[in-house]
N, CA, C and O atoms as CSV, one atom per row, in Angstrom:
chain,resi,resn,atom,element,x,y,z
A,1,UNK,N,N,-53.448,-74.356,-17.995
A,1,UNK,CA,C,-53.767,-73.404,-16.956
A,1,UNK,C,C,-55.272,-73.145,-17.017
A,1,UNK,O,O,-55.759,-72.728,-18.068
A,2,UNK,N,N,-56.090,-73.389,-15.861
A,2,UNK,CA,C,-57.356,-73.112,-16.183
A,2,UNK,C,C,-57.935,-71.602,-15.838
A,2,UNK,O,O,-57.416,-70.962,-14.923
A,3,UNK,N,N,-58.923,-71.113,-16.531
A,3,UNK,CA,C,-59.650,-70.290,-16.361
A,3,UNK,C,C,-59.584,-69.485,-15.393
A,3,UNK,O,O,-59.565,-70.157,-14.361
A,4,UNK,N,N,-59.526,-68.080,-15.103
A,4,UNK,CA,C,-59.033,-67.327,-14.039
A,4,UNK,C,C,-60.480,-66.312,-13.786
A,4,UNK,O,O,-60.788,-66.001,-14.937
A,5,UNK,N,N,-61.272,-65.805,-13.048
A,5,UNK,CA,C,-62.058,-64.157,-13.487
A,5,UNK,C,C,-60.952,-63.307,-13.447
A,5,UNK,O,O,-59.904,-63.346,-12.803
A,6,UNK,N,N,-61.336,-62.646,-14.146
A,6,UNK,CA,C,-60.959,-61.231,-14.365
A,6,UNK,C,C,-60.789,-60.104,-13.137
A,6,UNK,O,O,-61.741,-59.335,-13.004
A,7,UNK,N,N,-59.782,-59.964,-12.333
A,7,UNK,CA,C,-59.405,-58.814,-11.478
A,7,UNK,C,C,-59.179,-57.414,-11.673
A,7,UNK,O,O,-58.217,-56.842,-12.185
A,8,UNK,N,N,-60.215,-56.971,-11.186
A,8,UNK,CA,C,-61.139,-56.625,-10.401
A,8,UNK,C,C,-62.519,-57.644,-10.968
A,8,UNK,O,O,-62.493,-58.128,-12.099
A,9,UNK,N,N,-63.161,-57.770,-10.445
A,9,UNK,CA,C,-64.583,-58.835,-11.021
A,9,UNK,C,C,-65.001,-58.108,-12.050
A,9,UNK,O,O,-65.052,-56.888,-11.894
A,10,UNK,N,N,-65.453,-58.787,-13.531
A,10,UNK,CA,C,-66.041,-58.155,-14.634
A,10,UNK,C,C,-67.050,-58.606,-14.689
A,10,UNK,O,O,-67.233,-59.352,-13.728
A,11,UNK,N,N,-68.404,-58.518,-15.776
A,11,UNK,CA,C,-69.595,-59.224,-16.240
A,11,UNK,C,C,-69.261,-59.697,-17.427
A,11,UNK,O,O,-68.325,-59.294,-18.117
A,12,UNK,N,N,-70.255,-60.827,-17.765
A,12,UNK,CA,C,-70.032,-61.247,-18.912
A,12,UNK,C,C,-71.317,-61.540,-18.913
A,12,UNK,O,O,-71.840,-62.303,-18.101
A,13,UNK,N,N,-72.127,-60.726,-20.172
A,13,UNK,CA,C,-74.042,-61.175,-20.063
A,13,UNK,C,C,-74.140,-62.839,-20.304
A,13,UNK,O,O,-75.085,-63.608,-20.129
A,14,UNK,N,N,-73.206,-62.999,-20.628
A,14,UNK,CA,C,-73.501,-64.639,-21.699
A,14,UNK,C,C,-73.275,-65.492,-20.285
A,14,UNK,O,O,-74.308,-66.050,-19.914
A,15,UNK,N,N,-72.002,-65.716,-19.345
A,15,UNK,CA,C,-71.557,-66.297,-18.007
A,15,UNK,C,C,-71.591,-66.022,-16.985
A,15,UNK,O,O,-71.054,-66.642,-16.067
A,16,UNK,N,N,-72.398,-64.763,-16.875
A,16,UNK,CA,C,-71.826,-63.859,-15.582
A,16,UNK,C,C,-70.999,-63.101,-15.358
A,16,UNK,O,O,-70.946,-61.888,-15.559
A,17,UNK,N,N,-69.904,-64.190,-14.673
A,17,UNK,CA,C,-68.315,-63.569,-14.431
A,17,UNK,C,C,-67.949,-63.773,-15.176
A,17,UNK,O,O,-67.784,-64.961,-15.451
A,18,UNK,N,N,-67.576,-62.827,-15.999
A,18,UNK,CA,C,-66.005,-62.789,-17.096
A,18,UNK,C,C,-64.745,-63.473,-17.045
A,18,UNK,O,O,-64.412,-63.576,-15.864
A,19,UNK,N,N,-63.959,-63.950,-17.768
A,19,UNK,CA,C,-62.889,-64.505,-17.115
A,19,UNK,C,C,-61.852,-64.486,-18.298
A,19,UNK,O,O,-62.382,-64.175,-19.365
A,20,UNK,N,N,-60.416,-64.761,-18.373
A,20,UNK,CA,C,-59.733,-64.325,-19.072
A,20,UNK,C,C,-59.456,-65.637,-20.004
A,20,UNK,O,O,-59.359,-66.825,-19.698
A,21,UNK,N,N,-59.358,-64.906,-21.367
A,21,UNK,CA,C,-59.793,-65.789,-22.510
A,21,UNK,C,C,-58.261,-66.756,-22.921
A,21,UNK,O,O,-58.102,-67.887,-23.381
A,22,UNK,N,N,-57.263,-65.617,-22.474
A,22,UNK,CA,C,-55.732,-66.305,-23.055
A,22,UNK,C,C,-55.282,-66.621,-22.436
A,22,UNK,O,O,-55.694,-66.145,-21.379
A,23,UNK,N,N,-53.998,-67.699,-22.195
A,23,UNK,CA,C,-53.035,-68.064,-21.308
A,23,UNK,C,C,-51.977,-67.016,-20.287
A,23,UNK,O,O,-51.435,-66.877,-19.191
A,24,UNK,N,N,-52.239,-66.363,-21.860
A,24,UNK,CA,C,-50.935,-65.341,-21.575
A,24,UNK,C,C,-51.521,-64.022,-20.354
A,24,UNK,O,O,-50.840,-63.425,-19.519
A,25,UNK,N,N,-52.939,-63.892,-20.642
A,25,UNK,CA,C,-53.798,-62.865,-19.601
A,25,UNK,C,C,-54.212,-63.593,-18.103
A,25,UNK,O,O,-54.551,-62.804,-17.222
A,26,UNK,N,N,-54.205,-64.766,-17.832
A,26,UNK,CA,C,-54.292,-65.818,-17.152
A,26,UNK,C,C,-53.138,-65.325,-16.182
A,26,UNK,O,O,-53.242,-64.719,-15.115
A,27,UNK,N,N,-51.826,-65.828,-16.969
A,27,UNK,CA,C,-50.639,-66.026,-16.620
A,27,UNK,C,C,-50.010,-64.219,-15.733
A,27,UNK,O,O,-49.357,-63.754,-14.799
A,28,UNK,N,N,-50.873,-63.854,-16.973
A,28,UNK,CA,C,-50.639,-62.464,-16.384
A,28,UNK,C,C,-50.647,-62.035,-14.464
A,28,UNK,O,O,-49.776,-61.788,-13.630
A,29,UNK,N,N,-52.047,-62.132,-14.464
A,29,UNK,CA,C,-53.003,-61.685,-13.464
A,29,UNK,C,C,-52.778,-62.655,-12.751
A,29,UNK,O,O,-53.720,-62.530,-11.969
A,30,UNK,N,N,-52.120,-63.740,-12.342
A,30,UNK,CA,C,-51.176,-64.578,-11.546
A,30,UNK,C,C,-50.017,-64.116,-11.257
A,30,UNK,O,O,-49.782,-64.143,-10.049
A,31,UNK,N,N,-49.019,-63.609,-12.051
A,31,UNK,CA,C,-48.039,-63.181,-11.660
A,31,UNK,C,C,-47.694,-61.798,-10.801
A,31,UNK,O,O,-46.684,-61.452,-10.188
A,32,UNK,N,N,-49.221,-61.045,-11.072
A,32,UNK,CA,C,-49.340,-59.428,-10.390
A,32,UNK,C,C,-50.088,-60.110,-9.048
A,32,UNK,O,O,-49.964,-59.492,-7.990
A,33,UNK,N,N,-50.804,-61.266,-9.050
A,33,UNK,CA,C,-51.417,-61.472,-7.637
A,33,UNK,C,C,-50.361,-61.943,-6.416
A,33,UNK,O,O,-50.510,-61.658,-5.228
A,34,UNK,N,N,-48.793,-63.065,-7.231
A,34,UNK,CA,C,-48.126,-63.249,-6.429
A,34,UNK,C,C,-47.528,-62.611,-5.923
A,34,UNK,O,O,-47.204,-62.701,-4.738
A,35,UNK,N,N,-47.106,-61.473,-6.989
A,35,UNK,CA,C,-45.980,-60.327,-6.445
A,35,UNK,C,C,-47.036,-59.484,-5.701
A,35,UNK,O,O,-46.493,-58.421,-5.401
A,36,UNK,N,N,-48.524,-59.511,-5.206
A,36,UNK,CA,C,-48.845,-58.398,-4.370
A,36,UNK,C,C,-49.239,-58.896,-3.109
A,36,UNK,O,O,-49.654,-58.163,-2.212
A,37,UNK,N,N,-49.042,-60.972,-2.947
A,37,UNK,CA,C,-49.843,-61.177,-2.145
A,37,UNK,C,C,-48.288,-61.450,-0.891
A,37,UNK,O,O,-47.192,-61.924,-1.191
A,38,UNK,N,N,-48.764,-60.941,0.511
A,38,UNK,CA,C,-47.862,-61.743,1.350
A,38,UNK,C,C,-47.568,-62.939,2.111
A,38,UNK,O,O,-48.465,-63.611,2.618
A,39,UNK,N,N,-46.436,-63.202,2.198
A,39,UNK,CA,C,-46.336,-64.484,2.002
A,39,UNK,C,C,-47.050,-64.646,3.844
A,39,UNK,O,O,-46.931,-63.873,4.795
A,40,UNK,N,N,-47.937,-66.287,3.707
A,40,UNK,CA,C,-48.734,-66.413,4.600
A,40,UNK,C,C,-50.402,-65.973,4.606
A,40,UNK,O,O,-51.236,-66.513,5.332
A,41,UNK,N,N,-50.615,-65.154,3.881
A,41,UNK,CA,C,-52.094,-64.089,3.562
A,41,UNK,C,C,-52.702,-65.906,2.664
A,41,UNK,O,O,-53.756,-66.300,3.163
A,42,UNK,N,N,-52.302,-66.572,1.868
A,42,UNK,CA,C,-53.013,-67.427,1.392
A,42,UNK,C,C,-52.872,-68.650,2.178
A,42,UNK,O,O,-52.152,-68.487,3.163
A,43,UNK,N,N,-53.493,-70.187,1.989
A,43,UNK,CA,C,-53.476,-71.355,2.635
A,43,UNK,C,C,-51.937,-71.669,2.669
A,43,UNK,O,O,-51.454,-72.233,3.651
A,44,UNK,N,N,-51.071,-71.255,1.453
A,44,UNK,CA,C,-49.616,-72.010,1.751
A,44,UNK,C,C,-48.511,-70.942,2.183
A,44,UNK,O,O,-47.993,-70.149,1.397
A,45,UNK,N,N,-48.275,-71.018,3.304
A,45,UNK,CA,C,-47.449,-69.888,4.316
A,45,UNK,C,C,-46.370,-69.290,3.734
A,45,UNK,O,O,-45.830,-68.394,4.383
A,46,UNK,N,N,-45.678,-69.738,2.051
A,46,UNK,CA,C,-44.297,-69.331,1.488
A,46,UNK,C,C,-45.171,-68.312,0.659
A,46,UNK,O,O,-44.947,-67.110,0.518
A,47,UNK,N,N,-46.064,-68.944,0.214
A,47,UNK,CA,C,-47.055,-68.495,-1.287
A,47,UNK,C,C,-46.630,-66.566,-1.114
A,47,UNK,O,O,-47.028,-65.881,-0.172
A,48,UNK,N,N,-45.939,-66.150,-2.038
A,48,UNK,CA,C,-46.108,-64.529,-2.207
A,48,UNK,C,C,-44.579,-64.051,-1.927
A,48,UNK,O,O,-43.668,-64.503,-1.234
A,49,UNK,N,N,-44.701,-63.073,-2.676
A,49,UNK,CA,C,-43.358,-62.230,-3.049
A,49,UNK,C,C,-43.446,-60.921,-1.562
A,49,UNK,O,O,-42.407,-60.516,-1.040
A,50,UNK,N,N,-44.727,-60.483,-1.140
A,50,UNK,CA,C,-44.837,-59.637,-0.715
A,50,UNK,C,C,-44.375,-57.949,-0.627
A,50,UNK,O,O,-44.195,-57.258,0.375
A,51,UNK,N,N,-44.282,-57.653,-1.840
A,51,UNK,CA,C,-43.701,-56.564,-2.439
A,51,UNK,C,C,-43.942,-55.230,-1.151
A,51,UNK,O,O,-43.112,-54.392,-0.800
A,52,UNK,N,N,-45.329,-55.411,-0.666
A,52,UNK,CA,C,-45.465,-54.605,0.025
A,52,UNK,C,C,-44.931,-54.103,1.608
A,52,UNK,O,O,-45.469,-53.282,2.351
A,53,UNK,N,N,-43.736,-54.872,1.821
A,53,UNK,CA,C,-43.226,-55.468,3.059
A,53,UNK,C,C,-42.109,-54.611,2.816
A,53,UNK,O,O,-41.436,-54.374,3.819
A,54,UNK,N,N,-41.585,-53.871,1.313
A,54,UNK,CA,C,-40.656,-53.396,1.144
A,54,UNK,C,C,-40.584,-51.629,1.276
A,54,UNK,O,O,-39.626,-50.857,1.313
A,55,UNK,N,N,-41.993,-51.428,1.324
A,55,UNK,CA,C,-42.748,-50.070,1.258
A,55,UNK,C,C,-41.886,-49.416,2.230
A,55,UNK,O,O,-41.918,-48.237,1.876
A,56,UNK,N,N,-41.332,-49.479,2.984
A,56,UNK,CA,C,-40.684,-48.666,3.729
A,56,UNK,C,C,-39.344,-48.725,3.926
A,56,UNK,O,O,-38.809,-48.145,4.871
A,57,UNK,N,N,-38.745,-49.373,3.124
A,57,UNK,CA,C,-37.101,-50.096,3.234
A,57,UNK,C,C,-36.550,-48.633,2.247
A,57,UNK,O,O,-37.159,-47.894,1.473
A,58,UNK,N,N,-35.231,-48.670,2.687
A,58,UNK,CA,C,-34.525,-47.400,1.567
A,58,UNK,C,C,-34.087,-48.337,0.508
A,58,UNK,O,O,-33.506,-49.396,0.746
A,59,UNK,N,N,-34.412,-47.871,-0.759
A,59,UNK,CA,C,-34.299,-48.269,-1.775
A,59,UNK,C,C,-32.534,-48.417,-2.392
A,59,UNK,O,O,-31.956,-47.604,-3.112
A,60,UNK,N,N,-32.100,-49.436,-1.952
A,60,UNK,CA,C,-30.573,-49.431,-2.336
A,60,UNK,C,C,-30.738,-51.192,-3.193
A,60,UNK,O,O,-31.596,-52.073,-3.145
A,61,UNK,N,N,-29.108,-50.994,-4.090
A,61,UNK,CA,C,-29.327,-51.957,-4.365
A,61,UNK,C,C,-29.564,-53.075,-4.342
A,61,UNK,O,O,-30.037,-53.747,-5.258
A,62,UNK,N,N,-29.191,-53.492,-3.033
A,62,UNK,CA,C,-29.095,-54.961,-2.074
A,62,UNK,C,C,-30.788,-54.890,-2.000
A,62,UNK,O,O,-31.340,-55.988,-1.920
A,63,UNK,N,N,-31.556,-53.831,-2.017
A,63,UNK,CA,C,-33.144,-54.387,-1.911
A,63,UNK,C,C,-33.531,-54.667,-3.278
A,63,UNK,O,O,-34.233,-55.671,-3.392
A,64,UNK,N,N,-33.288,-54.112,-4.230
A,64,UNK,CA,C,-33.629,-54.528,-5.690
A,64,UNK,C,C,-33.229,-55.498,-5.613
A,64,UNK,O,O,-34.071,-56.095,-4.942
A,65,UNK,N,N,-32.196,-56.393,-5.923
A,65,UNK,CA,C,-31.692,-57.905,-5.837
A,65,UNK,C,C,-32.770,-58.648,-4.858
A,65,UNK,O,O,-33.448,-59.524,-5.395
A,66,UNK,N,N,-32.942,-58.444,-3.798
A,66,UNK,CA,C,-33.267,-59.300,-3.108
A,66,UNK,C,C,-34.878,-59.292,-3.606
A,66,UNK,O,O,-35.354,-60.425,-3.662
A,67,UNK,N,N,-35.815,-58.173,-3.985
A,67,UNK,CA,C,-37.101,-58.311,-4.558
A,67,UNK,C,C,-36.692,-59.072,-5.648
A,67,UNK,O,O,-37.300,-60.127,-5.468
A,68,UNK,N,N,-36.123,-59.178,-6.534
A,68,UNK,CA,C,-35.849,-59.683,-8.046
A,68,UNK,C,C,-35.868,-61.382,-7.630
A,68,UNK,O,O,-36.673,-62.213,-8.050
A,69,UNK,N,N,-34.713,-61.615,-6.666
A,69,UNK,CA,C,-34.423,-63.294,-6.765
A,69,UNK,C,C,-35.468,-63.638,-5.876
A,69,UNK,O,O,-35.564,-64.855,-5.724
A,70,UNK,N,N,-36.369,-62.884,-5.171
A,70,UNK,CA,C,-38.107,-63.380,-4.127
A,70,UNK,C,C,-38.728,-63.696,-5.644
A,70,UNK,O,O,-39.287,-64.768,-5.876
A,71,UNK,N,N,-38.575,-62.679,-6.628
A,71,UNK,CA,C,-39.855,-62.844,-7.662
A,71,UNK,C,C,-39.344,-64.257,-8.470
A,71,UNK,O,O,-40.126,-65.122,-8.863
A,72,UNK,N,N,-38.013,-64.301,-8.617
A,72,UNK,CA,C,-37.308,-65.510,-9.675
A,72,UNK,C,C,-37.560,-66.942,-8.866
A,72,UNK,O,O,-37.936,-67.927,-9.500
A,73,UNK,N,N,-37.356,-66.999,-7.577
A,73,UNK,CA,C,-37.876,-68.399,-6.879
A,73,UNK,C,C,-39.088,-68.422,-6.258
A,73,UNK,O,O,-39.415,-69.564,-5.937
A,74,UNK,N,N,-40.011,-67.421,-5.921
A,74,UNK,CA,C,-41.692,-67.332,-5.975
A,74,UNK,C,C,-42.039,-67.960,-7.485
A,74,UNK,O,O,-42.704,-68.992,-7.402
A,75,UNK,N,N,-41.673,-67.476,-9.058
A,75,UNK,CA,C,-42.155,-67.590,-9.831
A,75,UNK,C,C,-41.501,-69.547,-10.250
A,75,UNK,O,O,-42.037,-70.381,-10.980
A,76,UNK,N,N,-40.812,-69.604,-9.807
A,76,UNK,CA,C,-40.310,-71.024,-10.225
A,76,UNK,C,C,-41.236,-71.693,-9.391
A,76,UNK,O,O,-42.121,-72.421,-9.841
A,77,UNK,N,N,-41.056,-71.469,-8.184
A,77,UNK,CA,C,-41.749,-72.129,-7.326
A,77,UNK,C,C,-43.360,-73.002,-7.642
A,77,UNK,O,O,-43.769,-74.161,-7.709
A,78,UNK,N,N,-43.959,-71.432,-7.785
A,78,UNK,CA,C,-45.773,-71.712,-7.982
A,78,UNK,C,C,-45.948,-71.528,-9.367
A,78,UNK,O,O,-46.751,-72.318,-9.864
A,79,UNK,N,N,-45.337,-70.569,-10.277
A,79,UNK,CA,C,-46.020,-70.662,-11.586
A,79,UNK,C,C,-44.680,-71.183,-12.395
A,79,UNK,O,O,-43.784,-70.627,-13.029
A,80,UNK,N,N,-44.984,-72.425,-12.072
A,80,UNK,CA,C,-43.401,-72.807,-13.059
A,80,UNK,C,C,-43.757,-73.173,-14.351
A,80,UNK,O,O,-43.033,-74.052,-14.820
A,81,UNK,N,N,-44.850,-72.679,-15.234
A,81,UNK,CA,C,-44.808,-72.574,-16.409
A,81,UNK,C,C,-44.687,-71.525,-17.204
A,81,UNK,O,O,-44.518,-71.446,-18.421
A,82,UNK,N,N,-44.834,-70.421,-16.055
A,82,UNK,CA,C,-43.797,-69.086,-16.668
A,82,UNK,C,C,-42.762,-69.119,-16.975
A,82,UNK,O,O,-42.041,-69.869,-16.315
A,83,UNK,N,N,-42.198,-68.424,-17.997
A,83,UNK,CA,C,-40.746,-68.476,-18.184
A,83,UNK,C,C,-40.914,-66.971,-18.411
A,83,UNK,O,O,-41.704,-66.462,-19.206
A,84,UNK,N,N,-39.676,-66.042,-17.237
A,84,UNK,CA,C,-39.207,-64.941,-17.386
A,84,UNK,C,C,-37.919,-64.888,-18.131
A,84,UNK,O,O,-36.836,-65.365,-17.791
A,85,UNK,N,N,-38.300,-64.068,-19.464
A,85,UNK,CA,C,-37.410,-63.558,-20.133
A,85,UNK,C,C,-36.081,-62.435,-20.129
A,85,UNK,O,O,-34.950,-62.318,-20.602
A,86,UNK,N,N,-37.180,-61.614,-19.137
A,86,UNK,CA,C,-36.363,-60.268,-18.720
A,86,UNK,C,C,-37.423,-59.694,-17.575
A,86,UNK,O,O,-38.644,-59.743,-17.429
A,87,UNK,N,N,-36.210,-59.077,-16.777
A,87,UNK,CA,C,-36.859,-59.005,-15.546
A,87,UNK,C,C,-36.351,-57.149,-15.154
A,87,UNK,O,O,-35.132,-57.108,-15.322
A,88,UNK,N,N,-36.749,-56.070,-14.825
A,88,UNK,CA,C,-36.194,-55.214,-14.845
A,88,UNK,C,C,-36.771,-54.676,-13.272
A,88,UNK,O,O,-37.992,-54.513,-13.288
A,89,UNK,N,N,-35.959,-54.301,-11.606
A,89,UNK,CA,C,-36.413,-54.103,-10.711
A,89,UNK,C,C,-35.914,-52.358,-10.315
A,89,UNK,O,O,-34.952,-52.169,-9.571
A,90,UNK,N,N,-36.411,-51.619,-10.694
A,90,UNK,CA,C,-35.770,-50.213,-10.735
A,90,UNK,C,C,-36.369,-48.649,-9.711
A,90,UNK,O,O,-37.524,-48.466,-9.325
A,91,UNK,N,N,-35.540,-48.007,-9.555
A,91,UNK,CA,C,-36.261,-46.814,-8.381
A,91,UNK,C,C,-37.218,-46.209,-9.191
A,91,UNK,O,O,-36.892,-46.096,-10.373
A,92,UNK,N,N,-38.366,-45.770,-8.851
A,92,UNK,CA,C,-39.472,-44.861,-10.213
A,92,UNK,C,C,-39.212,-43.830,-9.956
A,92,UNK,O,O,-39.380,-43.467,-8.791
A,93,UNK,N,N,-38.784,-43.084,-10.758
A,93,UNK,CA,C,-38.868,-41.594,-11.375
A,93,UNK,C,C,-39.869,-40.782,-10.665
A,93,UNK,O,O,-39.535,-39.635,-10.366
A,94,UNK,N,N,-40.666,-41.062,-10.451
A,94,UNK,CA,C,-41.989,-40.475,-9.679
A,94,UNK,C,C,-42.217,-40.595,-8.370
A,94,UNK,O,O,-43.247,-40.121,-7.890
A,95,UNK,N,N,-41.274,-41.259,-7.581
A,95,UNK,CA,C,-41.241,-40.718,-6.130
A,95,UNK,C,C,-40.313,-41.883,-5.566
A,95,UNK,O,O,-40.430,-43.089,-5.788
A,96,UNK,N,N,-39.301,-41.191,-4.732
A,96,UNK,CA,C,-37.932,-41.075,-4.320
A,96,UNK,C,C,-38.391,-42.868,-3.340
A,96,UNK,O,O,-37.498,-43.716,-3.316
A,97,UNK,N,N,-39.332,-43.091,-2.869
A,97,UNK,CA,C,-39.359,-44.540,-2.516
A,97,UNK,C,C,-40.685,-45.494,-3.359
A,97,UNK,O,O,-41.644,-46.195,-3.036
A,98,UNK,N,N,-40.208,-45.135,-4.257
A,98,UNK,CA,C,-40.889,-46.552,-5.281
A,98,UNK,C,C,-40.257,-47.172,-6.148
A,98,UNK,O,O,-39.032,-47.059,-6.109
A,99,UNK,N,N,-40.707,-47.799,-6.929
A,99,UNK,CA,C,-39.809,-49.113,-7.617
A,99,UNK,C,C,-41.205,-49.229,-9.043
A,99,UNK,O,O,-42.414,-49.016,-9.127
A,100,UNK,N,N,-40.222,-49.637,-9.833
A,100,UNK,CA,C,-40.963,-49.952,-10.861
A,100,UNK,C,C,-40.639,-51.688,-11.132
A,100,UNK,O,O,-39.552,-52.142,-10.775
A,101,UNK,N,N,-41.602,-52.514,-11.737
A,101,UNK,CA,C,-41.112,-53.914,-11.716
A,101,UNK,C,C,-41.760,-53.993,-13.152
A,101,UNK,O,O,-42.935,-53.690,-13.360
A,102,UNK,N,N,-40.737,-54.501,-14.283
A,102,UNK,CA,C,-41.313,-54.814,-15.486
A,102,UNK,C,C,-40.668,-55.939,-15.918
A,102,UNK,O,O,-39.489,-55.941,-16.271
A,103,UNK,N,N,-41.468,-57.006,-15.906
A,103,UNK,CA,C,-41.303,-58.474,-16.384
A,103,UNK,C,C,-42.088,-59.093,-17.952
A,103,UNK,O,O,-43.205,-59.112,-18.468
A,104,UNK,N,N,-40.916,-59.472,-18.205
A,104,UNK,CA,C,-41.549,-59.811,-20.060
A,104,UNK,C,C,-41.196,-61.507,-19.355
A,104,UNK,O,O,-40.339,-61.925,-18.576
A,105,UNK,N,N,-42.472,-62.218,-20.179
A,105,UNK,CA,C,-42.569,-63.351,-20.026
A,105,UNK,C,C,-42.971,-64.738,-21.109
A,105,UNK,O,O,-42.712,-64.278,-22.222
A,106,UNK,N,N,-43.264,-65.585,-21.227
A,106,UNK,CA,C,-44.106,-66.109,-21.542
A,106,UNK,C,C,-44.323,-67.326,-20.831
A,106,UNK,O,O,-43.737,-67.530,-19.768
A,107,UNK,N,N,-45.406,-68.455,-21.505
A,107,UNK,CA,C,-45.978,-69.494,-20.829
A,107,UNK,C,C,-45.378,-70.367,-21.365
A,107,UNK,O,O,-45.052,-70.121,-22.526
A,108,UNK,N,N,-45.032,-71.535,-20.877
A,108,UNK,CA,C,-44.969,-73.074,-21.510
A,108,UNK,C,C,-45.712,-73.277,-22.357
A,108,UNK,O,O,-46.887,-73.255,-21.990
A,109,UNK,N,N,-45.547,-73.471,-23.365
A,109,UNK,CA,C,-46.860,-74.503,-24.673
A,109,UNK,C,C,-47.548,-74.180,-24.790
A,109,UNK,O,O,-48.644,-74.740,-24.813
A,110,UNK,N,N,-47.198,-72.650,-24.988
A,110,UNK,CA,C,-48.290,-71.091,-25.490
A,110,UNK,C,C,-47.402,-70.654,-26.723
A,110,UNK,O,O,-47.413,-69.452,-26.990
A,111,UNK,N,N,-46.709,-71.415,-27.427
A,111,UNK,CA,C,-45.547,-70.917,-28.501
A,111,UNK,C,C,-44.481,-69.599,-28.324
A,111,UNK,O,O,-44.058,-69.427,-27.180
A,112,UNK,N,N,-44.234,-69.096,-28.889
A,112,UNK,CA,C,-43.202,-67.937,-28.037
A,112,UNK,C,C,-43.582,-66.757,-28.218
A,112,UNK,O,O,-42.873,-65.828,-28.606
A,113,UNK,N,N,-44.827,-66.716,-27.925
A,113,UNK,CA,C,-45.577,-65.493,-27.694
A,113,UNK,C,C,-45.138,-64.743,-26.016
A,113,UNK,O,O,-45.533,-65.164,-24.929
A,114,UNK,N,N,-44.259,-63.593,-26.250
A,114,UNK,CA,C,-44.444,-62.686,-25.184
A,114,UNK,C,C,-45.533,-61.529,-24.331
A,114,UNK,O,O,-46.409,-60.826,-24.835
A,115,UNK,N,N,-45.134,-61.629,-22.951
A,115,UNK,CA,C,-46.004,-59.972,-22.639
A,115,UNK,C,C,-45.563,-59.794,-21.583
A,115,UNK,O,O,-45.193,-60.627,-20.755
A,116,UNK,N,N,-45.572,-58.114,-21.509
A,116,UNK,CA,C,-45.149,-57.682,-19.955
A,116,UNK,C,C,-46.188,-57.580,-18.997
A,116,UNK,O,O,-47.366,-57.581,-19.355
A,117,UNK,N,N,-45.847,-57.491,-17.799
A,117,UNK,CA,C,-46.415,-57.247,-16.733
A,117,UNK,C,C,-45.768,-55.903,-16.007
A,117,UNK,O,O,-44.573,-55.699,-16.219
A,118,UNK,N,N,-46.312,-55.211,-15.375
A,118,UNK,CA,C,-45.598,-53.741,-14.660
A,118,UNK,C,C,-46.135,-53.818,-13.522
A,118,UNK,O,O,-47.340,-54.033,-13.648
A,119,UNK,N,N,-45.729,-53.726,-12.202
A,119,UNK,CA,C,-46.368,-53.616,-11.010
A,119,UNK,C,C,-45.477,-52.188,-10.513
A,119,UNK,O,O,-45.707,-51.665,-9.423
């Protein structure tokens, strides 16, 4: 996986742009860009989970499922060297139409080093 900058843009005095040193932070900040980008917003018209398309849907279970299996065949799809371990799509505690998304993951032929992601 090559080299990503750092989102939001960082400095780095030595390169300039900063950019993320591990696979696993790489892998990261890929997986929060797919789940925020909509699908069509990039060159390939499927590309994106579009989480934000859901912002106004009533939060029942048939919409959790259906965000969960967008994120499970988005993530096969484009980052198929992720492997999701556990995937958790839930209402947030903190206001009656939001969702919490917490995905533990790791990379292909990064050894079995885990990390979550939270959107």
């Amino acid at each position: 996986m090559p080299s990503a900058p750092i989102i939001p843009i960082a400095t780095d005095p030595r390169y300039g742009v900063a950019s993320h040193t591990s696979i696993l932070d790489n892998a990261k900040q890929n997986l929060k860009m797919l789940i925020l980008t909509n699908p069509g917003e990039r060159i390939d018209p499927n590309y994106g989970v579009g989480i934000k398309r859901f912002l106004f849907e009533n939060i029942t279970d048939s919409t959790l499922d259906t965000i969960s299996n967008t994120i499970f065949s988005q993530v096969a799809r484009y980052l198929s060297s992720v492997r999701i371990s556990k995937m958790t799509v839930q209402p947030s505690n903190l206001s009656e139409n939001g969702i919490i998304i917490n995905i533990t993951f790791s990379v292909a032929g990064s050894g079995t080093t885990t990390t979550t992601v939270s959107v």
